[in-house]
Structures are given as C-alpha cells and as structure tokens.
TORMIVO-576504 format. One record per residue (C-alpha): residue number from 1; x, y, z; residue in one letter. Coordinates in nm, 2 decimals, decimal comma. Layout:
N
<NUM <X Y Z> "A">
...
This chain:
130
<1 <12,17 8,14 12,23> "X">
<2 <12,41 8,18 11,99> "X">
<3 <12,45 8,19 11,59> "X">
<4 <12,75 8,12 11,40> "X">
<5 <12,80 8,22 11,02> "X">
<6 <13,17 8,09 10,89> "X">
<7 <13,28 8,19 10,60> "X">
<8 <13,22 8,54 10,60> "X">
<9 <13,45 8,85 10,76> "X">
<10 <13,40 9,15 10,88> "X">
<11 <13,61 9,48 10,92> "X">
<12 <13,58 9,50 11,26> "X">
<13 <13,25 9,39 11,51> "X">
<14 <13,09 9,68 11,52> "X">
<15 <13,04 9,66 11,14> "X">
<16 <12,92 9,30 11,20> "X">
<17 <12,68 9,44 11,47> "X">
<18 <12,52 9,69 11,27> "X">
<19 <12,52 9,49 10,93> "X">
<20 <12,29 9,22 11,13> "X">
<21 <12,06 9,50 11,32> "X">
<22 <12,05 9,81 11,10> "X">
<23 <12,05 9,62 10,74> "X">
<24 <11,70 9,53 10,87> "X">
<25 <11,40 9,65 10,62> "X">
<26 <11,26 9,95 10,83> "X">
<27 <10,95 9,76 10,89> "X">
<28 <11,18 9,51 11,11> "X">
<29 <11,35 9,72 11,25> "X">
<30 <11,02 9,94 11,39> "X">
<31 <10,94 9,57 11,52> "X">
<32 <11,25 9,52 11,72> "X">
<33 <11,23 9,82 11,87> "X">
<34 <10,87 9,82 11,93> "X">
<35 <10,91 9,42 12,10> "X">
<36 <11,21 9,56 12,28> "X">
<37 <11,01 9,86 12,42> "X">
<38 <10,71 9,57 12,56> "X">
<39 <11,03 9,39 12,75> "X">
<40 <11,09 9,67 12,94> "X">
<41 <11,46 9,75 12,77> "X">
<42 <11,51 10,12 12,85> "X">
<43 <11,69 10,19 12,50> "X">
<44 <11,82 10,55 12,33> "X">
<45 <11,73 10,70 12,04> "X">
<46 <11,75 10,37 11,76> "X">
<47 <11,93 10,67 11,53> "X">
<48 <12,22 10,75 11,82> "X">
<49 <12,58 10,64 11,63> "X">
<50 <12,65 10,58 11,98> "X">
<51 <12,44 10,32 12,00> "X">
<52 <12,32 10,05 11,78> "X">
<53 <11,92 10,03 11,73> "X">
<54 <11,94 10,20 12,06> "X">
<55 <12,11 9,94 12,22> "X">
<56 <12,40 10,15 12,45> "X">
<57 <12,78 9,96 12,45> "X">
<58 <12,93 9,75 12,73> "X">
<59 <13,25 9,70 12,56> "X">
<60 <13,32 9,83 12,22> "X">
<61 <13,66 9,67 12,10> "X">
<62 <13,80 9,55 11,72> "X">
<63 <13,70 9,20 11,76> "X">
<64 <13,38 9,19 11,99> "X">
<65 <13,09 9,43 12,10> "X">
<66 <12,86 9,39 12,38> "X">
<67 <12,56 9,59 12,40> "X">
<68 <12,34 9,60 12,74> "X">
<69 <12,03 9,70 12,88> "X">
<70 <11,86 9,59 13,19> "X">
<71 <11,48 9,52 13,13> "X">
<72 <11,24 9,70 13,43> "X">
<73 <11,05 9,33 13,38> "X">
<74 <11,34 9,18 13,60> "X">
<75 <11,63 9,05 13,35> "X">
<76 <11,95 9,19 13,19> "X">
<77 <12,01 9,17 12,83> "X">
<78 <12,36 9,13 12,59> "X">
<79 <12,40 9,11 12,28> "X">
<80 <12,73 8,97 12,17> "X">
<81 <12,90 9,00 11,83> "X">
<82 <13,22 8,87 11,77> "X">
<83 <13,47 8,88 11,47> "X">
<84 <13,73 8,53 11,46> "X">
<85 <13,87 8,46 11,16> "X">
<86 <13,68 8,37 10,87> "X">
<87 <13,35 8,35 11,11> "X">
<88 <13,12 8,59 11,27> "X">
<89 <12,91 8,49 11,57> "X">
<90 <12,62 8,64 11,76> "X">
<91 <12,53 8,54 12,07> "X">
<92 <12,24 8,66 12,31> "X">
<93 <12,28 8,68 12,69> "X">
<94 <11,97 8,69 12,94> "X">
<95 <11,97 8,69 13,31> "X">
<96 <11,62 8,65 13,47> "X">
<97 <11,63 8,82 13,81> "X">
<98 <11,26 8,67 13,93> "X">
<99 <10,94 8,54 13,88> "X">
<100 <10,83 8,79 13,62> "X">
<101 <11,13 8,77 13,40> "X">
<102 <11,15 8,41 13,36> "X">
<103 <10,77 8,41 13,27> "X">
<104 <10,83 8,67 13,03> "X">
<105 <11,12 8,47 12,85> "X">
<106 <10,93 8,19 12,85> "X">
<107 <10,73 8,36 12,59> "X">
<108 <10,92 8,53 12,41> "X">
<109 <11,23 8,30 12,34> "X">
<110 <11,11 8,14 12,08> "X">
<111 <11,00 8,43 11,87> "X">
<112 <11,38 8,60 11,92> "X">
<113 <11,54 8,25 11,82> "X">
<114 <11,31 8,32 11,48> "X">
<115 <11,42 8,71 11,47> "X">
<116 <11,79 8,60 11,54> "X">
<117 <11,82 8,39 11,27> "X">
<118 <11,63 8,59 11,03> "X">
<119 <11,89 8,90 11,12> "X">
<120 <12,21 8,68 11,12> "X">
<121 <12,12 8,57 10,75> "X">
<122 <12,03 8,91 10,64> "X">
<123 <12,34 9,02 10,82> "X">
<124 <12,58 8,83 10,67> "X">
<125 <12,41 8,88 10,35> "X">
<126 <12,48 9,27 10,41> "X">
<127 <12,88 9,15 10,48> "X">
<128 <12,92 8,93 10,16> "X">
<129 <12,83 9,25 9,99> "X">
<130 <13,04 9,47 10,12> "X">
C-alpha cells in the first residue's frame, strides 16, 4: 500500500520517517511494537537512533528511507518513505514467502491500512508544525 500527503515537506526522509512513527502517543507506539512483535518482525531496541521504532535501515539516503525486517511467520517487510517535492509518501512492502504468511496478511491488512493512515495524518501533522 501506499499513502500520499501533497502539500507538506520535509527536511529530509528520515525526518518524515520518524515524524509519522515516533510522533505516535506512547500508547500507539507500545501497540505497534507490541503487533509487530506477534508478526514475527525480529526488531531492535524501539529507542536505538539507529533505528526507527526498532525498525533497522536498508537504505538511508536524503530523499528516501527503507527500513526492513524479515518476519520468522514467512514474509519480508519495508517500509518506504520518500521526500518529492511538495509531497511526502509512505509506502508498505510485503512479500509472503508461504502458506503461513499469506494467512497471516490476510488478517492483518486491514488493521495496518487503519494504523497507516492514522500515522500518516498524525505525521504530517507533526511536519506542518515544524
């Protein structure tokens, strides 16, 4: 999936990143973590400045970030945010590697469509603000 907010900028995408994960009310945060955890990601420490809620860096450059984990339930999961001018996107990659995984997904896309665009409008929020 992906999720597009024009309109707003961004210093760079690692800003973006952690304005639409880490602006999260604690409680949220604990949740995302905590749902993360039950699909198997094998995250860090969500307090690591290496890492962003945990999530570890594929590619850390000035206009895009990709974080990466790959899920012990069978699937690998990105999470994309790119700066373009006068627009910020977020995207979400999964690739279901069996059975397991895809009955897992099943489940559980519809709640991280919810919990994408709940973040992405507190996100940009955070960025307007800034």
């Amino acid at each position: 999936d992906c999720f597009v907010v024009d309109g707003v900028s961004a210093p760079d995408a690692e800003t973006w990143a952690r304005a639409v994960i880490e602006s999260a009310s604690l409680e949220t945060r604990a949740r995302l973590v905590l749902g993360w955890a039950g699909l198997g990601l094998p995250l860090g420490p969500p307090w690591s400045r290496n890492r962003i809620l945990g999530w570890p860096f594929v590619r850390r450059e000035a206009d895009q970030v990709l974080l990466g984990a790959r899920s012990v339930l069978g699937f690998d999961g990105q999470l994309l945010f790119r700066r373009e001018p006068a627009r910020l996107l977020f995207a979400t990659f999964i690739q279901e590697r069996g059975p397991l995984a895809r009955q897992v997904w099943a489940r559980t896309a519809a709640g991280h469509q919810r919990a994408g665009k709940s973040l992405l409008r507190r996100g940009s929020g955070a960025m307007w603000s800034t």
